[in-house]
C-alpha positions in Angstrom: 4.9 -11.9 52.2 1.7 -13.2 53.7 3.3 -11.4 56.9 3.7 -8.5 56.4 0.5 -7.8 54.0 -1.2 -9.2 57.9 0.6 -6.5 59.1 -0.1 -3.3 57.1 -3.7 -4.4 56.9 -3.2 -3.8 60.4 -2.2 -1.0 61.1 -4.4 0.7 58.7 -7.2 -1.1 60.8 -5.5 0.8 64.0 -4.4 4.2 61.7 -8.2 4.1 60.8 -9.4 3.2 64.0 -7.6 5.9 66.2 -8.8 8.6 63.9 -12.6 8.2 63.9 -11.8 7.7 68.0 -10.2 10.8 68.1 -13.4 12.5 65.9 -15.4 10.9 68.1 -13.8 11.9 71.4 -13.9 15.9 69.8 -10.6 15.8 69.3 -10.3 16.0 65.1 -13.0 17.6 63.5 -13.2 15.0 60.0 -13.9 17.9 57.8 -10.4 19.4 57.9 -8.5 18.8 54.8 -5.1 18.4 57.1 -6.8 15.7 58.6 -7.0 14.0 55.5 -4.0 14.8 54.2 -2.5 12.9 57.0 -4.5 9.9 56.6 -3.8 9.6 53.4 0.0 10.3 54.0 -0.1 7.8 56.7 -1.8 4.9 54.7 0.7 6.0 51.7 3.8 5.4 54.1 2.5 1.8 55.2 1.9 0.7 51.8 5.4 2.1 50.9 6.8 0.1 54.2 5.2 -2.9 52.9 6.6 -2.7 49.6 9.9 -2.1 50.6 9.7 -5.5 53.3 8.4 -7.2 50.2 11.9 -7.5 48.3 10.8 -4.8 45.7 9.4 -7.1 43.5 6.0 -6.5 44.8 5.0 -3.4 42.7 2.0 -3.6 43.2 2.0 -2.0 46.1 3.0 0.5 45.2 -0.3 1.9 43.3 -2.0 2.6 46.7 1.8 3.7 48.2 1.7 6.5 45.1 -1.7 7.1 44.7 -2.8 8.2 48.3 0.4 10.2 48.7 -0.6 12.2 46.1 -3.8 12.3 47.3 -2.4 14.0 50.5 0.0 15.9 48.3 -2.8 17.0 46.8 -5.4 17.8 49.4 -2.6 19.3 51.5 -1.5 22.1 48.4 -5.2 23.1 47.8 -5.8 23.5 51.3 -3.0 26.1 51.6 -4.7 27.4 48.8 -2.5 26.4 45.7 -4.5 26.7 42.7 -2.6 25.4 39.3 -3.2 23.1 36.6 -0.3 21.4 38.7 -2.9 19.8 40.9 -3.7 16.9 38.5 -0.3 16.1 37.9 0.3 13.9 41.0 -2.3 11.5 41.5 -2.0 10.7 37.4 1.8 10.3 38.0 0.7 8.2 40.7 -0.6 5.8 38.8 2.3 5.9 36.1 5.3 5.7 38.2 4.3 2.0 39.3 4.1 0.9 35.8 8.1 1.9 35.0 9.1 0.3 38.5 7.2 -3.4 37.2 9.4 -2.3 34.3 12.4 -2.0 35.8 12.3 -4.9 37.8 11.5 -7.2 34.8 12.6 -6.0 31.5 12.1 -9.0 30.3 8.4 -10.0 31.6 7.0 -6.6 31.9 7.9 -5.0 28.9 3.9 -4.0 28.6 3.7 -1.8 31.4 5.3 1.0 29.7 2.8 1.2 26.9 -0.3 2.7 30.3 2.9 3.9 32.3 4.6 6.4 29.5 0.7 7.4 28.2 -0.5 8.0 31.8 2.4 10.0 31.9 2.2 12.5 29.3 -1.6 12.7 30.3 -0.4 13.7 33.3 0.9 17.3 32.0 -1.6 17.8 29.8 -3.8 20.2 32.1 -0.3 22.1 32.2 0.4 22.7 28.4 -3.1 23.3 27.7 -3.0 26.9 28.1 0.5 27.6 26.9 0.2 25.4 23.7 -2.2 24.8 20.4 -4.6 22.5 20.6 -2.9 20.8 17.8 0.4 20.7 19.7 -1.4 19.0 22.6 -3.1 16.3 20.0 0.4 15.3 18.7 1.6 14.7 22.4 -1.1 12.3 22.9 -0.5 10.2 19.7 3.7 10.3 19.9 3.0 9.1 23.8 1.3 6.0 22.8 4.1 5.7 19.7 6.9 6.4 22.2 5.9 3.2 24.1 6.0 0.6 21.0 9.4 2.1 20.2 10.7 0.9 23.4 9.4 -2.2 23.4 11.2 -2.8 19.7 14.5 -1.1 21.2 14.7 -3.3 24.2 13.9 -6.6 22.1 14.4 -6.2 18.4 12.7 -9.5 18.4 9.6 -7.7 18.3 9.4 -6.4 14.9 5.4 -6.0 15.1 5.8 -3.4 17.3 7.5 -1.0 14.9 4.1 -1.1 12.9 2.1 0.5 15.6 5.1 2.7 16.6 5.2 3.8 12.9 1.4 4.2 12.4 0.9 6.1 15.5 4.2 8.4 14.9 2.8 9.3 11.6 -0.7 10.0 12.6 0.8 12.7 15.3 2.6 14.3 12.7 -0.7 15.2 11.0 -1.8 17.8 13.6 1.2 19.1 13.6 1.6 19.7 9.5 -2.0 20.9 10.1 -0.6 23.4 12.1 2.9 24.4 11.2 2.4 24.1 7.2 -0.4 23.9 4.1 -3.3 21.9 4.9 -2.6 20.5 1.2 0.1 18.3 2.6 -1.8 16.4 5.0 -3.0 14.4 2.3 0.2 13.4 1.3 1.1 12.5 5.2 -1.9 10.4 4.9 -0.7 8.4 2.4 2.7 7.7 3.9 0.5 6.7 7.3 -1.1 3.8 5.3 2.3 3.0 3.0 4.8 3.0 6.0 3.0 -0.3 7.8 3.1 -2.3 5.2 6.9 -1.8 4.1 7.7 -2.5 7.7 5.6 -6.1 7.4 8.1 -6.6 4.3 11.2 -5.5 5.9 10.1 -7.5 9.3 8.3 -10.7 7.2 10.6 -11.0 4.4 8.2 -13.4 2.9 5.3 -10.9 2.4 6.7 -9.9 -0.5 2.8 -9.1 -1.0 3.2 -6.0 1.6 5.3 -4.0 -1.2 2.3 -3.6 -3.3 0.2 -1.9 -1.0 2.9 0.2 0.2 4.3 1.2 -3.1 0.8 1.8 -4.2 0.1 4.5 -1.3 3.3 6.0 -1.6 3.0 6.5 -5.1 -0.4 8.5 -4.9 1.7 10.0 -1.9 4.0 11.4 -4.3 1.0 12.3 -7.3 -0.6 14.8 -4.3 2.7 16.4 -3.4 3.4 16.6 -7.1 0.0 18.6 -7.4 0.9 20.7 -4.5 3.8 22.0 -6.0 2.5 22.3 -9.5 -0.8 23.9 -8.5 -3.5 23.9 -11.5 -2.2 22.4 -14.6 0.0 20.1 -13.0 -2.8 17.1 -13.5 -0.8 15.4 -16.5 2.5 15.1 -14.2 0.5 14.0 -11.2 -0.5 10.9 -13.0 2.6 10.2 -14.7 4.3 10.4 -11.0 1.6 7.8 -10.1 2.3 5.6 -13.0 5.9 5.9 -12.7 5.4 5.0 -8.5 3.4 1.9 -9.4 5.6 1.0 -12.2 8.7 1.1 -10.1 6.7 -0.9 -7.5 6.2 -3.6 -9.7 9.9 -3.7 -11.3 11.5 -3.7 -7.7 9.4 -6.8 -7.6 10.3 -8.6 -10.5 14.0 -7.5 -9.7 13.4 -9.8 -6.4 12.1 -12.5 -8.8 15.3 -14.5 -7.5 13.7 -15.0 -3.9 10.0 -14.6 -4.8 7.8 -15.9 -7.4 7.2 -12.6 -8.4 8.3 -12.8 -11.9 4.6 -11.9 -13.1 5.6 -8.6 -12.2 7.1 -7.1 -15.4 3.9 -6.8 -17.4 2.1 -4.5 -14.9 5.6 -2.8 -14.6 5.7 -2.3 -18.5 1.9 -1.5 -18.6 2.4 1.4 -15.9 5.9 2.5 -17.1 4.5 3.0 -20.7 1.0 4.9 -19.3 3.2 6.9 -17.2 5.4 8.1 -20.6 2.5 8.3 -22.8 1.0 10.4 -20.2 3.9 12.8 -19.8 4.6 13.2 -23.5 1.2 13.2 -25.0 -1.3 15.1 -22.1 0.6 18.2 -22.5 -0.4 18.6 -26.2 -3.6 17.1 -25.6 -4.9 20.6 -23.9 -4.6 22.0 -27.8 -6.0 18.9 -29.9 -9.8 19.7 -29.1 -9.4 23.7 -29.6 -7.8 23.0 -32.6 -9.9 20.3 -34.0 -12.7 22.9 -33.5 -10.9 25.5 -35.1 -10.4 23.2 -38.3 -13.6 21.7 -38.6 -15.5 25.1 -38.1 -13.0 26.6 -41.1 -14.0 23.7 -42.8 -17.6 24.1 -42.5 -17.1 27.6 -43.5 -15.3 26.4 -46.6 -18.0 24.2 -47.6 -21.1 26.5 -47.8 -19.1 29.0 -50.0 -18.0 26.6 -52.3 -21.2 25.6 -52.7 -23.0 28.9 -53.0 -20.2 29.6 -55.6 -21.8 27.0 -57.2 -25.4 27.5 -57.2 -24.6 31.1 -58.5 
């Protein structure tokens, strides 16, 4: 390995050396952008030579391999006067495309690199959708590309339950723009919710013995469900978007006292009972409550009224 890294460095030392001779000389003039096109393809070539002599395992040449033949790619394209968002996708996939080769060499070992090689990526064609796509659209891209990669890593090894959480979190979070977007800016709220409920049932599901995580995410989910409830209600739904609340919370609670078995969570009935019964008195009861103070008024002031004649009848 030693020997052939001696001899790349090499013949970039000569590569280099026989171009600034030839500048010198009056043959190349160094301001042409062939010129550097062909450098650059010609150090991009050795570094892919080296790589290829080093058993493939080497990736990491392949970073200056990728990166300076885009370069030339690059320089070459504008100087034949290419103009396109297009130009920046190269030297970004470039730096990507060694990432998913360390990848593929070592699934095992290297399971990281896809987290900077599939965000590099998508980067990469940003400059391209900008101008064909909202801005919104773009912002999703972003967040599902740094999701995308935690996936993986759970797919390939289901070992790795933690990474679901960021996978979740992030998948959710790019969903917001989107909703923004394509649907009432009332429901993001609601998304919101599920962003912050959704990590902490996957600690459960992944960590059986955080029982504790259900709390949180039946509590988030259940205020979740209370906005979407007053969503679709609109004004006068307040009454059932507590009771939905309540009932959320309740249900929480009694899923964990049903699980009493496996976790001291027997404690859980009471707040289950103390929800479940705030959730029916407010269901029942807040509907009719909207006419107890009009009426009360109503009565009193008739009362009132009853009163002073009785006791001007009285005087007289």
């Amino acid at each position: 390995m030693k020997h052939i890294t001696n001899i790349v460095i090499s013949l970039a030392l000569i590569l280099a050396g026989g171009v600034f001779l030839a500048q010198n000389l009056g043959y190349l003039q160094m301001h042409t952008p062939q010129l550097w096109a062909g450098l650059f393809g010609g150090l991009s070539l050795l570094f892919f030579v080296s790589y290829l002599s080093s058993g493939l395992r080497g990736w990491g040449w392949l970073f200056p391999a990728f990166i300076l033949g885009a370069l030339a790619l690059t320089i070459g394209l504008t100087s034949i006067g290419f103009n396109s968002p297009l130009l920046g996708v190269p030297i970004l996939l470039g730096v990507s495309l060694p990432f998913f080769a360390a990848f593929a060499i070592d699934r095992q070992n290297n399971w990281w690199a896809l987290i900077p090689g599939i965000i590099t990526g998508v980067i990469a064609f940003i400059p391209l959708a900008e101008s064909r796509v909202a801005g919104e659209v773009i912002g999703s891209m972003v967040l599902f590309s740094v999701a995308l990669p935690f996936l993986l890593i759970f797919l390939t090894n289901t070992t790795r339950k933690w990474a679901l959480i960021p996978a979740l979190v992030l998948g959710f979070v790019g969903m917001i723009p989107l909703v923004a977007l394509l649907a009432n800016d009332q429901l993001v709220p609601v998304l919101v919710m599920l962003i912050f409920a959704v990590p902490f049932g996957v600690v459960f599901i992944a960590e059986r013995r955080a029982w504790w995580a259900l709390i949180p995410s039946g509590f988030f989910a259940s205020i979740g469900a209370g906005v979407l409830t007053d969503v679709l209600l609109g004004e006068g739904g307040g009454p059932a978007v507590a009771g939905v609340m309540f009932l959320g919370w309740a249900a929480t609670f009694g899923l964990l006292w049903l699980l009493r078995g496996r976790y001291p969570t027997a404690w859980a009935v009471y707040p289950a009972l103390a929800c479940a019964w705030i959730a029916l008195m407010v269901l029942i009861f807040a509907p009719a409550l909207r006419f107890v103070w009009p009426v009360a008024l109503i009565v009193g002031g008739g009362y009132v009224i009853f009163r002073t004649l009785r006791r001007s009848k009285a005087s007289a």
